[in-house]
N, CA, C and O atoms as a DFTB+ gen file, in Angstrom:
608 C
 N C O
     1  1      14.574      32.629       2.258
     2  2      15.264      31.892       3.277
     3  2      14.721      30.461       3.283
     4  3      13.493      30.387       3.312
     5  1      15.583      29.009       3.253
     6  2      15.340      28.381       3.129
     7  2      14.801      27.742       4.596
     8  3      15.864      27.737       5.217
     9  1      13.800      27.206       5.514
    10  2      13.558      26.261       6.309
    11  2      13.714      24.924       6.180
    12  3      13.178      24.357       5.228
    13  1      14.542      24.144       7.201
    14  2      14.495      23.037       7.289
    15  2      13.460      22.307       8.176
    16  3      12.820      22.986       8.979
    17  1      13.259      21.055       8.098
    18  2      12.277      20.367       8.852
    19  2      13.060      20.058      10.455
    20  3      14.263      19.807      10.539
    21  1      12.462      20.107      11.231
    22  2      12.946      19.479      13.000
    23  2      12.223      18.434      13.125
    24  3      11.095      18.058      12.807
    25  1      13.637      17.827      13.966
    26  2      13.439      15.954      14.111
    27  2      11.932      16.250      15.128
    28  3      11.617      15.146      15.572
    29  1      11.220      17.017      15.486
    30  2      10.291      16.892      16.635
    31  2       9.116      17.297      15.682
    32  3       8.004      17.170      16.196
    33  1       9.149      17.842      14.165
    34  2       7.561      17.552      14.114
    35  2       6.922      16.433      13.273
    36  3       7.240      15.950      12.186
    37  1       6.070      16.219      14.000
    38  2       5.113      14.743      13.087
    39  2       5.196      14.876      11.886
    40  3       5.254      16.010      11.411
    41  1       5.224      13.681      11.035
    42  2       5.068      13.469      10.126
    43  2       4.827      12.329       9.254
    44  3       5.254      11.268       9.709
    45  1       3.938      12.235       7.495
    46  2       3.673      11.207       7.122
    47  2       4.820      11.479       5.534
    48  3       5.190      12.391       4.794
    49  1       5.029       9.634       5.769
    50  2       5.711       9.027       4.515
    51  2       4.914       8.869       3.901
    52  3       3.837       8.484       4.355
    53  1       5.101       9.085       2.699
    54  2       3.770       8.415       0.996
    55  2       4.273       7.832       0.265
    56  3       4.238       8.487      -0.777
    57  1       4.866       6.763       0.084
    58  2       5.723       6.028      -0.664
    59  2       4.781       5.001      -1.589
    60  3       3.707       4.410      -1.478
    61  1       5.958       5.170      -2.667
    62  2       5.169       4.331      -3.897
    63  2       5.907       3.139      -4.047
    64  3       6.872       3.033      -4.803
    65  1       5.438       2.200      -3.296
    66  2       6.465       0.626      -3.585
    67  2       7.114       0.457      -5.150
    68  3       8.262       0.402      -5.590
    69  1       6.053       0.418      -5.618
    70  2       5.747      -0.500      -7.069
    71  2       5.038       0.901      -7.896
    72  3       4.622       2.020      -7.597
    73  1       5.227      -0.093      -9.309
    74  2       4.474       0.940     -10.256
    75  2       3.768      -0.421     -11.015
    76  3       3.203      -0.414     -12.109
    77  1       3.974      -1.616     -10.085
    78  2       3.094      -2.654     -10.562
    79  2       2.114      -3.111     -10.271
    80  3       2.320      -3.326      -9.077
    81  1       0.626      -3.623     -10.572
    82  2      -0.506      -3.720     -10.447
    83  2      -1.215      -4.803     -11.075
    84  3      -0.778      -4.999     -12.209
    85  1      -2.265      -5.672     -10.710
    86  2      -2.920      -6.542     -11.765
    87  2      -3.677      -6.068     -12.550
    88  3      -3.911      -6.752     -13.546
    89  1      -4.269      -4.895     -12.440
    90  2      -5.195      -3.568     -13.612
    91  2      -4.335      -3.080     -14.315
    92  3      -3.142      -3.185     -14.029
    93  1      -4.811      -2.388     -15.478
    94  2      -4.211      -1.284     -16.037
    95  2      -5.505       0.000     -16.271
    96  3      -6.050       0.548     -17.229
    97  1      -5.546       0.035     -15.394
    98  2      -7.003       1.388     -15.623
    99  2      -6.073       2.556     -16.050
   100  3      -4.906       2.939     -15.968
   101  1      -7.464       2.941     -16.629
   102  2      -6.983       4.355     -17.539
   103  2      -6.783       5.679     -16.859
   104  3      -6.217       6.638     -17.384
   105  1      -7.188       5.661     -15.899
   106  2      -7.103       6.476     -14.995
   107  2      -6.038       6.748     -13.963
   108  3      -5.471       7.779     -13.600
   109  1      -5.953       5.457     -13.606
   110  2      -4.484       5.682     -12.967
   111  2      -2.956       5.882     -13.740
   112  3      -2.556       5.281     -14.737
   113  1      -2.242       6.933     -12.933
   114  2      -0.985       6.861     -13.179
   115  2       0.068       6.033     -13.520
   116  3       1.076       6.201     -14.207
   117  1      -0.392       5.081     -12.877
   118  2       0.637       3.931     -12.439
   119  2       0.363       3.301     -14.010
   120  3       1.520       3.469     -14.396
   121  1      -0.091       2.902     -14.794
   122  2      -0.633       1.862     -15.627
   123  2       0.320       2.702     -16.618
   124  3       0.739       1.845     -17.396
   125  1       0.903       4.000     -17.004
   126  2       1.774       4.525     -18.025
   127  2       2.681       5.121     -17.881
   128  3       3.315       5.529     -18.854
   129  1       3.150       5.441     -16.295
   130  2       3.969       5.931     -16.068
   131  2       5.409       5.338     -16.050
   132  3       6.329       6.056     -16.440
   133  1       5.622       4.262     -15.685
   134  2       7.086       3.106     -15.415
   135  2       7.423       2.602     -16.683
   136  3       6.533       2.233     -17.449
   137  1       8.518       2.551     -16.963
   138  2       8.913       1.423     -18.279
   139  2       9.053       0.055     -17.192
   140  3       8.452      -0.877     -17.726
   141  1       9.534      -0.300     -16.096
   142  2       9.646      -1.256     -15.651
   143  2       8.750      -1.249     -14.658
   144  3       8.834      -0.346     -13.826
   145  1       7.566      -2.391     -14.522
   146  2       6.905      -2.345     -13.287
   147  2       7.206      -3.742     -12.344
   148  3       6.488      -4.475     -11.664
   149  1       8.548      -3.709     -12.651
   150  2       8.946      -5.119     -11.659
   151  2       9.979      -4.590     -10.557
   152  3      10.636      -5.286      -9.783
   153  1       9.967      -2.847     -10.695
   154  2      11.386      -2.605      -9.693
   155  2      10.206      -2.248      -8.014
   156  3       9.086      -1.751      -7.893
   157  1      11.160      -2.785      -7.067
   158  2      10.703      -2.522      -5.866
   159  2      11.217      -1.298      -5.016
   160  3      12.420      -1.092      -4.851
   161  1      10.042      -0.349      -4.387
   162  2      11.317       0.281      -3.472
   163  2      12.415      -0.420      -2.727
   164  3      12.029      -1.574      -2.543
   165  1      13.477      -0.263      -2.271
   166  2      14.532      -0.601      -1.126
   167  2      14.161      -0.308      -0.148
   168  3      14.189       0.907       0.048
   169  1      13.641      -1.148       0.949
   170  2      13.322      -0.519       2.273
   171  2      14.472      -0.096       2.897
   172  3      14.170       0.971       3.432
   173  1      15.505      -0.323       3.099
   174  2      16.765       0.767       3.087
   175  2      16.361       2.488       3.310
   176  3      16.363       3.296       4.239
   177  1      16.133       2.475       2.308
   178  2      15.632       3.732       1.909
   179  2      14.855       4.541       2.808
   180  3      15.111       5.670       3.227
   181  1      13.482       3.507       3.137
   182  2      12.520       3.774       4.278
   183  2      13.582       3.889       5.788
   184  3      13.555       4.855       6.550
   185  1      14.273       2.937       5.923
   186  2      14.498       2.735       7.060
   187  2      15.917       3.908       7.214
   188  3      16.486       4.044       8.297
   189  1      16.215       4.452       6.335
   190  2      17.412       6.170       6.549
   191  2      16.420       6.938       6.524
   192  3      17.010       7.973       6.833
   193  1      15.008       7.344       6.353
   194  2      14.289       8.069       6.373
   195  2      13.631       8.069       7.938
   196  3      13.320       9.064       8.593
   197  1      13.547       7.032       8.225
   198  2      12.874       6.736       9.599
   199  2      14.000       6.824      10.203
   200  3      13.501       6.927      11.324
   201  1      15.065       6.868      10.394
   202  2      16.345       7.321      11.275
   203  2      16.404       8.654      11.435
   204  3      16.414       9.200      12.538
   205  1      16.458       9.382      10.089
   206  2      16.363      11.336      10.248
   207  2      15.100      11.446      11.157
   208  3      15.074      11.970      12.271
   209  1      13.899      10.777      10.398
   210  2      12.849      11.682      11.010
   211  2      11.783      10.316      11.857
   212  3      10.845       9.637      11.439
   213  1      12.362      10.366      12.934
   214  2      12.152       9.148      14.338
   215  2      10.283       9.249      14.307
   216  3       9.399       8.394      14.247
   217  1      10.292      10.705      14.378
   218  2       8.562      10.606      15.181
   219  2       7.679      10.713      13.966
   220  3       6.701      11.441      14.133
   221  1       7.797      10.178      12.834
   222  2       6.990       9.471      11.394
   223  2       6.050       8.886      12.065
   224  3       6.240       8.017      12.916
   225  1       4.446       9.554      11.546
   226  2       3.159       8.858      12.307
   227  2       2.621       8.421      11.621
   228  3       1.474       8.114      11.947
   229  1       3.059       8.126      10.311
   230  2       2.493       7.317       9.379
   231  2       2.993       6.768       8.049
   232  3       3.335       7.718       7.345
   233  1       3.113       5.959       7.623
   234  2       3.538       5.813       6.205
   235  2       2.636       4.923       5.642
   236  3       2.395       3.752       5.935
   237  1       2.021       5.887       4.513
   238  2       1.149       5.725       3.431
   239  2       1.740       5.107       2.003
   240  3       2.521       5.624       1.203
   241  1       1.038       3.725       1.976
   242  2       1.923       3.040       1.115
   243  2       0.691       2.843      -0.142
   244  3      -0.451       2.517       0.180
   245  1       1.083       3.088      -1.619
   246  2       0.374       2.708      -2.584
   247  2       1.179       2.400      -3.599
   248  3       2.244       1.846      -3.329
   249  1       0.846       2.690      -4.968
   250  2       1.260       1.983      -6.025
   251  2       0.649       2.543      -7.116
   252  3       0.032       3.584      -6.888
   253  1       0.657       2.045      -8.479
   254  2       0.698       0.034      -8.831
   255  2      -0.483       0.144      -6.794
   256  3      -0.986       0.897      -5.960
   257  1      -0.223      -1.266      -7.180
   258  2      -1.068      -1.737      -5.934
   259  2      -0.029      -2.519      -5.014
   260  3       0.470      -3.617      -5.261
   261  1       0.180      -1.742      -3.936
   262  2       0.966      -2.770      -2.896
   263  2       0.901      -4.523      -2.680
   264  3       1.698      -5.444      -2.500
   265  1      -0.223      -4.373      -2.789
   266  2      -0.659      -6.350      -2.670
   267  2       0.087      -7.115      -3.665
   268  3      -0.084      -8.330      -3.567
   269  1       0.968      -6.680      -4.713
   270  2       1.653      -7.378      -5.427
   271  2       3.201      -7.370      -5.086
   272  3       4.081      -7.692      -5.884
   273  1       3.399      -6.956      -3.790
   274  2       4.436      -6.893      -3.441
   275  2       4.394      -8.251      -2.362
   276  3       3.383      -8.135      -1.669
   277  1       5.089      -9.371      -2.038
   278  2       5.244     -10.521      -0.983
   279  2       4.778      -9.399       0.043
   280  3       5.017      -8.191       0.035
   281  1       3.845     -10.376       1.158
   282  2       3.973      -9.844       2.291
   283  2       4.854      -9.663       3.053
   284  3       4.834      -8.831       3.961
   285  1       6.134     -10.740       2.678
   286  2       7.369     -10.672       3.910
   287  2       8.190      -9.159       3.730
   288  3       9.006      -8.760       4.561
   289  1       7.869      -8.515       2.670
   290  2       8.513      -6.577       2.447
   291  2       8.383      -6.301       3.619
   292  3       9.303      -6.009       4.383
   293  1       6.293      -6.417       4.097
   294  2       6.524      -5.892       5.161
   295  2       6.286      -6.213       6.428
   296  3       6.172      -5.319       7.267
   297  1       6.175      -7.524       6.760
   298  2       6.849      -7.900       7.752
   299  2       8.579      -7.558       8.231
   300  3       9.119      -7.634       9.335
   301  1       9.010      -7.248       7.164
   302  2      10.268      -6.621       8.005
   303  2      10.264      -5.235       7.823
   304  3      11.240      -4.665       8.309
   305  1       9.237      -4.365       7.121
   306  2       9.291      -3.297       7.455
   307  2       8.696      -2.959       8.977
   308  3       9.350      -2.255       9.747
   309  1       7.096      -3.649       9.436
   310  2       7.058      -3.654      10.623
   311  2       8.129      -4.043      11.634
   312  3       8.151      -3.351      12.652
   313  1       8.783      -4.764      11.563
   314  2       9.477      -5.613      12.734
   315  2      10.269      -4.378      12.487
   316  3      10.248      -3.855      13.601
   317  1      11.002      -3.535      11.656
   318  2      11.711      -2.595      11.875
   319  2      11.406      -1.482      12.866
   320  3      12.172      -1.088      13.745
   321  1       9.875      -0.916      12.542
   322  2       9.235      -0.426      13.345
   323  2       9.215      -0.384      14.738
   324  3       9.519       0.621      15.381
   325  1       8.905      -1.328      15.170
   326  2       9.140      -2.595      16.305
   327  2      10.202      -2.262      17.318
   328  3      10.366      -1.711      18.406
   329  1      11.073      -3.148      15.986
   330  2      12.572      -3.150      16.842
   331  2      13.341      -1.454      17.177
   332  3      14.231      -1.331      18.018
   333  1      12.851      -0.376      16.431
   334  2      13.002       0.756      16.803
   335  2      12.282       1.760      17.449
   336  3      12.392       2.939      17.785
   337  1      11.622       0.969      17.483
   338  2       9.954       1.526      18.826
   339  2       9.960       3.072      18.019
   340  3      10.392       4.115      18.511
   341  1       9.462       2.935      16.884
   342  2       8.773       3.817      15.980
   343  2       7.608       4.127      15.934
   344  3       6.759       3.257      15.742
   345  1       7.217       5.654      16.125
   346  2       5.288       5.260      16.391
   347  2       4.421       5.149      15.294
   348  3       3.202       5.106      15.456
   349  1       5.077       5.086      13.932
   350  2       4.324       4.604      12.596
   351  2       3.377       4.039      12.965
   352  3       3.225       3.470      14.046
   353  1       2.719       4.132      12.187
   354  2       1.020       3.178      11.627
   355  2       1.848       3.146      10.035
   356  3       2.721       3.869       9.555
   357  1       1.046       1.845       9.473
   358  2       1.104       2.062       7.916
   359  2      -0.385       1.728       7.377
   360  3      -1.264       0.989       7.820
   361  1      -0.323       2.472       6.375
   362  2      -1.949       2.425       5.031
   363  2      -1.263       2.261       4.498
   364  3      -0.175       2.824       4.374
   365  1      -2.045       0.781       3.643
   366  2      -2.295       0.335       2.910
   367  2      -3.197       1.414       1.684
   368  3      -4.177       2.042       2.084
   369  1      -2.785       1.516       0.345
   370  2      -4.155       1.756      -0.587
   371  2      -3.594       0.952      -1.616
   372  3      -2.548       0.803      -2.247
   373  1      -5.227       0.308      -1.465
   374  2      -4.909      -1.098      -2.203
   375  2      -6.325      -1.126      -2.941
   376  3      -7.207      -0.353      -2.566
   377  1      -6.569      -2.142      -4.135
   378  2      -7.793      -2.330      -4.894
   379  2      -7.893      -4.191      -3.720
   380  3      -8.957      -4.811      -3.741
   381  1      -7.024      -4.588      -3.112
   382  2      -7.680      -5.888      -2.575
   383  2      -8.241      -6.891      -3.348
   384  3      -9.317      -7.481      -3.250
   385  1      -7.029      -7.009      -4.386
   386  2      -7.651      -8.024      -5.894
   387  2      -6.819      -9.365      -4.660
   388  3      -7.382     -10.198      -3.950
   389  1      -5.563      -9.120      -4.812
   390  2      -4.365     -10.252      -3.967
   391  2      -5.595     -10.845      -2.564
   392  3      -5.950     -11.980      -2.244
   393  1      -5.896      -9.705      -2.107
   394  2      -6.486     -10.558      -0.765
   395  2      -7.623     -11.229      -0.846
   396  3      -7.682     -12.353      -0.345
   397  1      -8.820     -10.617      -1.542
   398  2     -10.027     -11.374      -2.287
   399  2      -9.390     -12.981      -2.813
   400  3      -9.794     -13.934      -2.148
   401  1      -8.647     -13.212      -3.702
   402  2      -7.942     -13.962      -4.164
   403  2      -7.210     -15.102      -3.422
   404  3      -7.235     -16.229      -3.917
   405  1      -6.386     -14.808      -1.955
   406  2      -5.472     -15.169      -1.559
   407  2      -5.332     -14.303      -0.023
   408  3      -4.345     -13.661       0.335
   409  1      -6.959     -14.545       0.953
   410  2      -6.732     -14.039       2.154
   411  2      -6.218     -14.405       3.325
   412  3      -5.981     -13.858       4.402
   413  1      -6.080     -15.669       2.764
   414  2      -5.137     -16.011       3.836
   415  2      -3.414     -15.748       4.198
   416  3      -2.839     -16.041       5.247
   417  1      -2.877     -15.156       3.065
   418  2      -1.625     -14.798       2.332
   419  2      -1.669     -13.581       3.133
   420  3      -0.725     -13.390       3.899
   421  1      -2.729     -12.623       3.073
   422  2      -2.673     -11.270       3.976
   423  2      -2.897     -10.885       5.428
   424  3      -2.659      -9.780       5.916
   425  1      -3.589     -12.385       6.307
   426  2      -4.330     -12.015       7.213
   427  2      -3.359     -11.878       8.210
   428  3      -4.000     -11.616       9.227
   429  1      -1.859     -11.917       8.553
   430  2      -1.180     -11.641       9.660
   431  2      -0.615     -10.075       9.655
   432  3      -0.398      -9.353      10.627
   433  1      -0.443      -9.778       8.175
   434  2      -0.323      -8.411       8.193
   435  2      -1.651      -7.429       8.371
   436  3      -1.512      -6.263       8.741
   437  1      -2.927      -7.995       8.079
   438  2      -4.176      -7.025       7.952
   439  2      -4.129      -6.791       9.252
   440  3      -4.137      -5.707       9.837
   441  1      -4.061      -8.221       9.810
   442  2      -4.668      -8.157      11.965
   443  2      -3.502      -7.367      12.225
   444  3      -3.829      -6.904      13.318
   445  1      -2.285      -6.854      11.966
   446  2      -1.053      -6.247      13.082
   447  2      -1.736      -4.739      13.447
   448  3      -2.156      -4.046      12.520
   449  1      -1.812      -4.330      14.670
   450  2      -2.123      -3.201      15.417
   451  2      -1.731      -2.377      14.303
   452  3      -2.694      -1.858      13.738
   453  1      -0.323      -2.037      13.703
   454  2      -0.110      -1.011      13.332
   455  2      -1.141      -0.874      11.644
   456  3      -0.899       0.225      11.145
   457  1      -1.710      -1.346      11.146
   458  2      -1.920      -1.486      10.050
   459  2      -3.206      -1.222       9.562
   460  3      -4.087      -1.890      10.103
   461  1      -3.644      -0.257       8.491
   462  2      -5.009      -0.047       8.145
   463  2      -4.819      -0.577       6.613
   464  3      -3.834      -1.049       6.046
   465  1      -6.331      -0.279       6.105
   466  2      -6.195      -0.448       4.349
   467  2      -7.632       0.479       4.083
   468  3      -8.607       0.453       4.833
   469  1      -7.542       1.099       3.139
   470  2      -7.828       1.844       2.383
   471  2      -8.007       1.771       1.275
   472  3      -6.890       1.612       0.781
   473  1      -9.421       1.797      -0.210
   474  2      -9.218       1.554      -0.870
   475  2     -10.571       2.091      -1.223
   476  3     -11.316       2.701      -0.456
   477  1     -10.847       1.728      -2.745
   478  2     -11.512       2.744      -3.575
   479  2     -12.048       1.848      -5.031
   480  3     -11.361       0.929      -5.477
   481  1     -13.100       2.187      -5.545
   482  2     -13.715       2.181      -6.833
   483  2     -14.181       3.439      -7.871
   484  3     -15.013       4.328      -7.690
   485  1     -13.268       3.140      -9.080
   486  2     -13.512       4.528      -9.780
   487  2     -14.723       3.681     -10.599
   488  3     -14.672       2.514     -10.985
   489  1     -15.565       4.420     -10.704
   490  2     -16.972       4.527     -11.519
   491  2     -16.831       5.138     -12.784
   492  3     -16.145       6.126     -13.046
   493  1     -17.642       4.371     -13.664
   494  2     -17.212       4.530     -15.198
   495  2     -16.582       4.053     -16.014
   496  3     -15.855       3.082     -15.803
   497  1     -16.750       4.787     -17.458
   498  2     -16.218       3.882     -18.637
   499  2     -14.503       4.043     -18.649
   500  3     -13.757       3.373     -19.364
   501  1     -14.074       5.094     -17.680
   502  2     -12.541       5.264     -17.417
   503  2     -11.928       3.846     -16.685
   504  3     -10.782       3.531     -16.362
   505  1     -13.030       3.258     -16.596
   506  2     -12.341       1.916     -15.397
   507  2     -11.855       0.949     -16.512
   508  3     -12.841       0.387     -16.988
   509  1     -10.838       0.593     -17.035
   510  2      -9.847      -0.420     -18.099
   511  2      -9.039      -1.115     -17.466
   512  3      -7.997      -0.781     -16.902
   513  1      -9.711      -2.471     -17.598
   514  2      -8.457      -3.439     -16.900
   515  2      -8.396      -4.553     -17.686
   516  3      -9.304      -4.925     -18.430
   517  1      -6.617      -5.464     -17.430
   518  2      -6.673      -6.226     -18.569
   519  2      -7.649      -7.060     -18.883
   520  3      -8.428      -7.493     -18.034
   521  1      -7.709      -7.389     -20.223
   522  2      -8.833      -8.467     -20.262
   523  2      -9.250      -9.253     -19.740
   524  3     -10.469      -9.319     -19.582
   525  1      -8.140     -10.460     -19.106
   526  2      -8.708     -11.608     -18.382
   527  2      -9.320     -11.270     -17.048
   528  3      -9.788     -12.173     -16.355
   529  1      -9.344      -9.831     -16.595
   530  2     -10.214      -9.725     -15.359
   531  2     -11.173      -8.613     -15.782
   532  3     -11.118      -7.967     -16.828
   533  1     -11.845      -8.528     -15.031
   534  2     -13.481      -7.584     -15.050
   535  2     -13.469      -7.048     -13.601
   536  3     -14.317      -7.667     -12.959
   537  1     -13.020      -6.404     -13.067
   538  2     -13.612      -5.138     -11.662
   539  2     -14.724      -4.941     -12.048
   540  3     -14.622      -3.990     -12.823
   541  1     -16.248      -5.398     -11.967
   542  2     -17.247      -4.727     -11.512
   543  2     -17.606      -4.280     -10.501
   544  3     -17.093      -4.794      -9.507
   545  1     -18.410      -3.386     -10.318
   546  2     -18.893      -2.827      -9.407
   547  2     -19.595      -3.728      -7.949
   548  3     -19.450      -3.545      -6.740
   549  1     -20.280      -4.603      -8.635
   550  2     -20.815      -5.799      -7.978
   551  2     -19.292      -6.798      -7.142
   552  3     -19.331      -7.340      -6.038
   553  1     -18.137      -6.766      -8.077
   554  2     -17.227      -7.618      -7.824
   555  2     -16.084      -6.760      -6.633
   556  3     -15.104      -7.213      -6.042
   557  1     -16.619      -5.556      -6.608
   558  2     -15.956      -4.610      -5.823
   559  2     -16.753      -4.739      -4.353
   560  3     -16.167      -4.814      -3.273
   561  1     -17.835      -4.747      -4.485
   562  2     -18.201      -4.536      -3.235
   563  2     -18.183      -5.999      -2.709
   564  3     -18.225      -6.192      -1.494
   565  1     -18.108      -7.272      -3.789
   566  2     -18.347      -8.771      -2.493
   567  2     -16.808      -7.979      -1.947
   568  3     -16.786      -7.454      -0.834
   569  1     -15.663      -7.964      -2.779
   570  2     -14.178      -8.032      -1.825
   571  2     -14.368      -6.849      -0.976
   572  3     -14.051      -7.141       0.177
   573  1     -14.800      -5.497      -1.093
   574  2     -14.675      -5.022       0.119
   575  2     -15.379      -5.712       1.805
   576  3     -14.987      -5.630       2.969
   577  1     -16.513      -6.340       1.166
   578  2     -17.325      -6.798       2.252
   579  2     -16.677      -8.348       2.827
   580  3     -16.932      -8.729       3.970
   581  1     -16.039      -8.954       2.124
   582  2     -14.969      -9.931       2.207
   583  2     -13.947      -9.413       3.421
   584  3     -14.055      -9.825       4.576
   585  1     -13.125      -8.629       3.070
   586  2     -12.408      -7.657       4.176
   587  2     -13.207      -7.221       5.207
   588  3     -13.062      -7.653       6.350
   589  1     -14.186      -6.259       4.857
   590  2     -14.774      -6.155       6.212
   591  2     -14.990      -7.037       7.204
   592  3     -14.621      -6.976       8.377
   593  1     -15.713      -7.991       6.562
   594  2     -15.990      -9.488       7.372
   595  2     -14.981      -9.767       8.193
   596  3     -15.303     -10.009       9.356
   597  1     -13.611      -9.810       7.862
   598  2     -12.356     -10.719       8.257
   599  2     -11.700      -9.938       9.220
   600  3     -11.128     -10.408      10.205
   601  1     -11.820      -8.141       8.796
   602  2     -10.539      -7.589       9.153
   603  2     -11.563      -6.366       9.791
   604  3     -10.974      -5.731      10.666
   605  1     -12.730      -5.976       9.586
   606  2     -13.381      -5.073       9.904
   607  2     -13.507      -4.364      11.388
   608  3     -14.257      -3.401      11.550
C-alpha cells in the first residue's frame, strides 16, 4: 500500500543548486558527476514545492558549492519565504572559498535570521583541487575563523 505525505508533517528540502564549484576534489560527487556545471536549479521549482508542502522547516542547500551561485538567487528565495510567511530556515553547505574571497558580497545573506552555514574539511591525499588554488588545512581554518569572526 502506497502512503502519501500530509500537508501537516514537518519537513526538510535538500536541494542541489549547482553541480558547480571552484574545487574539483576527488572525493566529491559533484567534480564528475554533471556534463554541464553552469545549469542552475529554477527556484520555481522550490517555490511549487513550498506551496504543496507549506510547513518545510528547512531547506538544505549544497552543491558544487552554493557560493558560486549570485547572492541575489537567494535573496529572492528568502523574500519568497517572507512574503509567504514560510517557517523555513536555509543551510548553507559551503567550503566558504566565495566568502573568504569576497565577504562582503555575502554578509547580508550570512546576517538574515533565517540562515545558517555549514561546512567541512576532508583530510588527506583525497583532497584535489584545481591547480591554481591549494585548500590547506592551515588555509581552511584562517576562512572558517574569518566567518566565525563576522558571522559567529
Amino acid at each position: 500500500m502506497r502512503q502519501s505525505i500530509t500537508n501537516t508533517e514537518p519537513m526538510s528540502l535538500i536541494i542541489k543548486i549547482s553541480e558547480a564549484c571552484q574545487f574539483a576534489c576527488t572525493f566529491c560527487s559533484s567534480s564528475s558527476i554533471s556534463v554541464s556545471k553552469s545549469s542552475i536549479l529554477d527556484l520555481e521549482l522550490v517555490f511549487k514545492f513550498l506551496k504543496r508542502y507549506p510547513q518545510t522547516e528547512s531547506i538544505i542547500i549544497n552543491g558544487g558549492d552554493p557560493l558560486v551561485i549570485t547572492p541575489k538567487y537567494y535573496e529572492e528565495l528568502l523574500a519568497h519565504l517572507d512574503d509567504n510567511d514560510y517557517p523555513a530556515t536555509i543551510s548553507f553547505t559551503t567550503n566558504l572559498w566565495d566568502f573568504y574571497r569576497k565577504p562582503l558580497k555575502w554578509r547580508d545573506i550570512f546576517n538574515h535570521p533565517r540562515v545558517g552555514v555549514n561546512t567541512s574539511f576532508h583530510y588527506g591525499e583525497s583532497r584535489q583541487i584545481k591547480p591554481r588554488v591549494l585548500l590547506t588545512e592551515k588555509k581552511f581554518i584562517e576562512i572558517v575563523t574569518m566567518f566565525k569572526h563576522q558571522h559567529g
